[in-house]
C-alpha positions as CSV (number, residue, x, y, z in Angstrom):
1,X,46.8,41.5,-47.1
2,X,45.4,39.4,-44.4
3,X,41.9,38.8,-43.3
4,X,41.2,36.9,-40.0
5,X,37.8,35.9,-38.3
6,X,37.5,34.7,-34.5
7,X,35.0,32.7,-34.1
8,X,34.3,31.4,-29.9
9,X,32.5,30.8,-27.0
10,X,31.4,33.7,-24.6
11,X,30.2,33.6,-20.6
12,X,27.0,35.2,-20.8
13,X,27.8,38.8,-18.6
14,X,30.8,37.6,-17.8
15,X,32.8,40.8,-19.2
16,X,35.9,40.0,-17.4
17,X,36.3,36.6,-18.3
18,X,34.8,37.2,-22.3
19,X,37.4,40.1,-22.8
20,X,39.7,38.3,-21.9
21,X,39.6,35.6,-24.0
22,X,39.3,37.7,-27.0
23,X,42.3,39.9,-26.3
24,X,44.3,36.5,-26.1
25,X,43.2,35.8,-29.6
26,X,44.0,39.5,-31.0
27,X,47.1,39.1,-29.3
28,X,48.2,35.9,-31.5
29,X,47.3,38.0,-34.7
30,X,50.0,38.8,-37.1
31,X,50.4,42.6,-37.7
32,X,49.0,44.4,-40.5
33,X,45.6,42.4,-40.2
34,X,41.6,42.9,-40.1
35,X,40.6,41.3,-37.4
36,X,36.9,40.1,-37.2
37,X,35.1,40.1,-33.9
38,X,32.0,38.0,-33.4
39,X,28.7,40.4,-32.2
40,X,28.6,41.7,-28.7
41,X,31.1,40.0,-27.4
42,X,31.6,41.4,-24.4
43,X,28.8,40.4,-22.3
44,X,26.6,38.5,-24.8
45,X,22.8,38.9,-25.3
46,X,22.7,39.4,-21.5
47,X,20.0,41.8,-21.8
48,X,18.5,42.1,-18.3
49,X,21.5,43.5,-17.3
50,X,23.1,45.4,-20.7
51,X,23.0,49.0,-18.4
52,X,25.9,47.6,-16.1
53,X,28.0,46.0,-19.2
54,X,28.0,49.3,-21.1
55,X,30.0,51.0,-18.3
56,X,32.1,49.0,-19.2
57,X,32.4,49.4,-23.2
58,X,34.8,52.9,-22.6
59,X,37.3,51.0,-21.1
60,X,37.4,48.4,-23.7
61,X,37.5,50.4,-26.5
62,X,40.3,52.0,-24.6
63,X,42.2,49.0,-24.7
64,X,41.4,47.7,-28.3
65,X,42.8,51.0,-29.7
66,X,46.0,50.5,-27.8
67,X,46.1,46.8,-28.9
68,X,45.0,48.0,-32.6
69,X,48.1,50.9,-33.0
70,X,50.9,48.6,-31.4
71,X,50.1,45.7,-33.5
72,X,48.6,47.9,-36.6
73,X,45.5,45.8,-37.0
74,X,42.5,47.0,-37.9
75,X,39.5,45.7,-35.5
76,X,35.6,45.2,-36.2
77,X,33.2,44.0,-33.8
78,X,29.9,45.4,-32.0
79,X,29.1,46.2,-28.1
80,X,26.8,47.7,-26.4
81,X,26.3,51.4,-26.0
82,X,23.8,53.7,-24.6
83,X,22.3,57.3,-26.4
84,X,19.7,59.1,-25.3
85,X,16.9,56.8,-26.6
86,X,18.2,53.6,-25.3
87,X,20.8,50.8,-25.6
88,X,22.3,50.2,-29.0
89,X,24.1,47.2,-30.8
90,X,27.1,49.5,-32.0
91,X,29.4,48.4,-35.1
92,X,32.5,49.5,-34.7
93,X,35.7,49.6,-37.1
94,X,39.4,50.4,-35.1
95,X,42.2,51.0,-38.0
96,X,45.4,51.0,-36.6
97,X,44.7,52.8,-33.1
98,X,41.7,55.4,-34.4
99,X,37.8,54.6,-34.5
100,X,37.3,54.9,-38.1
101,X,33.4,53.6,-38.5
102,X,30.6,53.5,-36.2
103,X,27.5,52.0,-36.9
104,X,24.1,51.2,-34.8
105,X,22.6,47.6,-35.4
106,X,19.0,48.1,-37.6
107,X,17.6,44.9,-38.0
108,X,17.3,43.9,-34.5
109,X,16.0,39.8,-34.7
110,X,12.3,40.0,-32.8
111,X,12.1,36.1,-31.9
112,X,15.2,36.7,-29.6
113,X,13.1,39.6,-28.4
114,X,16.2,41.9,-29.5
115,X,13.7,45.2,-30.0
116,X,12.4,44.8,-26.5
117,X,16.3,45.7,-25.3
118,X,18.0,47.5,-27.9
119,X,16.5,50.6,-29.7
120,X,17.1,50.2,-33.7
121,X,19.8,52.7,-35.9
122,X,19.1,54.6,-38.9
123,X,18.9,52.8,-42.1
124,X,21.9,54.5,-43.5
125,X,24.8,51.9,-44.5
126,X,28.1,53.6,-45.4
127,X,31.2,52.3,-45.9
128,X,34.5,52.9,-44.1
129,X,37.7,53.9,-46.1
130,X,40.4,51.9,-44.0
131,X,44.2,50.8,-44.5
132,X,42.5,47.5,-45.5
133,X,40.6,48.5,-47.9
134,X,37.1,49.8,-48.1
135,X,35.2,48.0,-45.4
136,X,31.1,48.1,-44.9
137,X,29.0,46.3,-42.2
138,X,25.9,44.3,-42.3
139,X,25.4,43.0,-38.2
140,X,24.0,39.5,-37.7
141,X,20.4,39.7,-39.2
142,X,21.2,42.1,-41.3
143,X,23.1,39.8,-43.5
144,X,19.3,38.3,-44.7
145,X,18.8,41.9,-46.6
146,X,20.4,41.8,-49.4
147,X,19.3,45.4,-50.2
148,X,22.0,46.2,-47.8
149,X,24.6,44.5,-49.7
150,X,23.3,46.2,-53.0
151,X,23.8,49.8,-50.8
152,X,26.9,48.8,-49.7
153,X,28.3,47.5,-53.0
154,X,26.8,51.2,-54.7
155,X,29.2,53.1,-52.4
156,X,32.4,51.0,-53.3
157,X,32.2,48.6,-50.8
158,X,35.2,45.8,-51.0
159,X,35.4,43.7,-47.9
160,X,31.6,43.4,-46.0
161,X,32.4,42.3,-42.4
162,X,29.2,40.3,-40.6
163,X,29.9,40.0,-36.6
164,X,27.1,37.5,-35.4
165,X,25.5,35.8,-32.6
166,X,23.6,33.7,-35.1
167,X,21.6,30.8,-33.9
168,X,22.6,26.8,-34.6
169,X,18.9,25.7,-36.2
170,X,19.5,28.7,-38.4
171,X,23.2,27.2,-39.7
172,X,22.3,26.4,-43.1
173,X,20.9,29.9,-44.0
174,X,24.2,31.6,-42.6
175,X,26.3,29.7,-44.8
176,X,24.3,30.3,-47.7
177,X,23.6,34.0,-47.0
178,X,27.6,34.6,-46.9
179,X,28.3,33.3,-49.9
180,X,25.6,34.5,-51.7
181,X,26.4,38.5,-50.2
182,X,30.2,37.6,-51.7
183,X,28.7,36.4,-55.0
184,X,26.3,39.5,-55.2
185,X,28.6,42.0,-54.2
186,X,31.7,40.5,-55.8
187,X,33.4,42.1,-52.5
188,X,35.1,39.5,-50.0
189,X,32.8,38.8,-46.9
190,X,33.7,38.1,-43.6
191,X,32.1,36.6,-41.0
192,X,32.9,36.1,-37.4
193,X,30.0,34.2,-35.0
194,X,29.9,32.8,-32.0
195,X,29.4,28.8,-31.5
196,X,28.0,26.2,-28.6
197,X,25.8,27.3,-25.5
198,X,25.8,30.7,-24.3
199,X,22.9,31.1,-21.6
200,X,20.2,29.4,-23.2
201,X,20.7,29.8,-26.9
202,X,23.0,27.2,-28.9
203,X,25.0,29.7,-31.9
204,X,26.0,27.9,-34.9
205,X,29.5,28.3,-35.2
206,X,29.8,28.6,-39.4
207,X,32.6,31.6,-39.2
208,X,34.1,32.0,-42.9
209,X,35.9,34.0,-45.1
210,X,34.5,34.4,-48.7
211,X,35.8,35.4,-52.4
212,X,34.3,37.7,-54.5
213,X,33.6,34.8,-57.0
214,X,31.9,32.6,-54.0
215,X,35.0,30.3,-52.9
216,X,35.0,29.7,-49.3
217,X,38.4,30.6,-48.9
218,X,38.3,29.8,-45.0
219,X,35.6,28.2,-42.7
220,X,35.2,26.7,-39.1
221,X,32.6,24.8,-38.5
222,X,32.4,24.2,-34.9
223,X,35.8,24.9,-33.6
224,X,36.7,27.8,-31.6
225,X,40.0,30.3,-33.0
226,X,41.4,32.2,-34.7
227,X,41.2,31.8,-38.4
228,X,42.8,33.5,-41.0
229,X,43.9,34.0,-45.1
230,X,45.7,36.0,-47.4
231,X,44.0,38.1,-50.1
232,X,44.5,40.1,-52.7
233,X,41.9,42.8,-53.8
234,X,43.0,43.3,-57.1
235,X,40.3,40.2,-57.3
236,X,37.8,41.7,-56.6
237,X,38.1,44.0,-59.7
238,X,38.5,40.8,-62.0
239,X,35.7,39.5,-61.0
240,X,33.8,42.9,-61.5
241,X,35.5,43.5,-64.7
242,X,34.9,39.6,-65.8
243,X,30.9,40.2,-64.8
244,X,29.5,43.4,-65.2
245,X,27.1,44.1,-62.6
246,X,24.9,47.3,-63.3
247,X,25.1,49.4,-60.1
């Protein structure tokens, strides 16, 4: 099977022109993949103005489900939504045309004043049974809790997917944080951020794809694309069976 990560460059509130350039990379995806978004990629953290951009998240679900049943990919991302209490970071999981998972961001990141913005989700992690496997989701900051990974892994987790917007002076601790959720989990990990200046903020780039025994089996480090490996998870249960984990 085939996992694939996009990692790019985003207008800040530009919808149009972001959604765009991310439908042009799904589009060059081979069918029959998972498809890694990077975190609210739509508009960005453009935060003053996140109640016009999720008019606009219908639509593009709309369109990712059409993209996601003609080319039977399955698709993983986040965007902005509103509920009654406020404006959430959604996690979303499209298999093959149908919205499978759905999951609110919990661990919003306080020194990029997320929390001030966004209202935080539940603390319930499940995982979503998919044609690729079962996939779980740990968004952004999240990925520093490994608690989450250990929830995840409990409930039979075998690919964790991490979208992110995560910052460049904080590049060293997502590489090692991704690696260390594949080695912990035995699972594959995915992850799929965004790099160079968007607004004000530099993002680190440092997309990968990771083995259940650690190998990096695909990384960019500052190069916009879209980046992709074949797997196989019958390794994931060698590694389990080769280390016994009590879970």
């Amino acid at each position: 099977m085939r996992l694939s990560t996009i990692q790019t460059n985003l207008k800040l509130g530009n919808v149009d022109k972001n959604v765009e350039k991310i439908f042009d990379f799904l589009k060059r995806a081979k069918p029959n993949s998972l498809v890694l978004l990077p975190e609210m990629w739509s508009c960005g953290f453009d935060n003053k103005h996140l109640d016009k951009h999720v008019q606009r998240t219908k639509n593009i679900y709309k369109e990712l489900k059409k993209l996601s049943k003609e080319k039977q990919l399955v698709i993983a991302g986040t965007l902005p939504e509103k509920n009654k209490k406020g404006i959430v970071n959604k996690g979303f999981i499209i298999d093959c045309g149908n919205v499978i998972h759905r999951q609110d961001k919990v661990k919003l990141f306080k020194p990029t004043k997320e929390h001030k913005f966004f209202v935080s989700g539940n603390s319930r992690f499940d995982i979503a049974e998919s044609s690729m496997g079962n996939l779980g989701m740990m968004i952004c900051f999240e990925l520093r809790f490994p608690n989450i990974s250990y929830t995840l892994r409990r409930k039979g987790v075998e690919i964790i997917l991490v979208p992110a917007q995560w910052g460049k002076s904080r590049k060293e601790h997502l590489e090692i944080l991704s690696k260390a959720r594949a080695v912990e989990s035995q699972s594959f990990v995915v992850v799929s951020n965004t790099v160079g200046k968007i607004g004000n903020v530099e993002y680190a780039g440092a997309s990968g794809i990771y083995s259940p025994w650690g190998e990096t089996l695909v990384f960019s480090n500052e190069e916009e694309g879209l980046f992709e490996t074949e797997v196989d998870l019958a390794d994931i249960y060698k590694v389990r069976k080769k280390i016994k984990m009590d879970y």
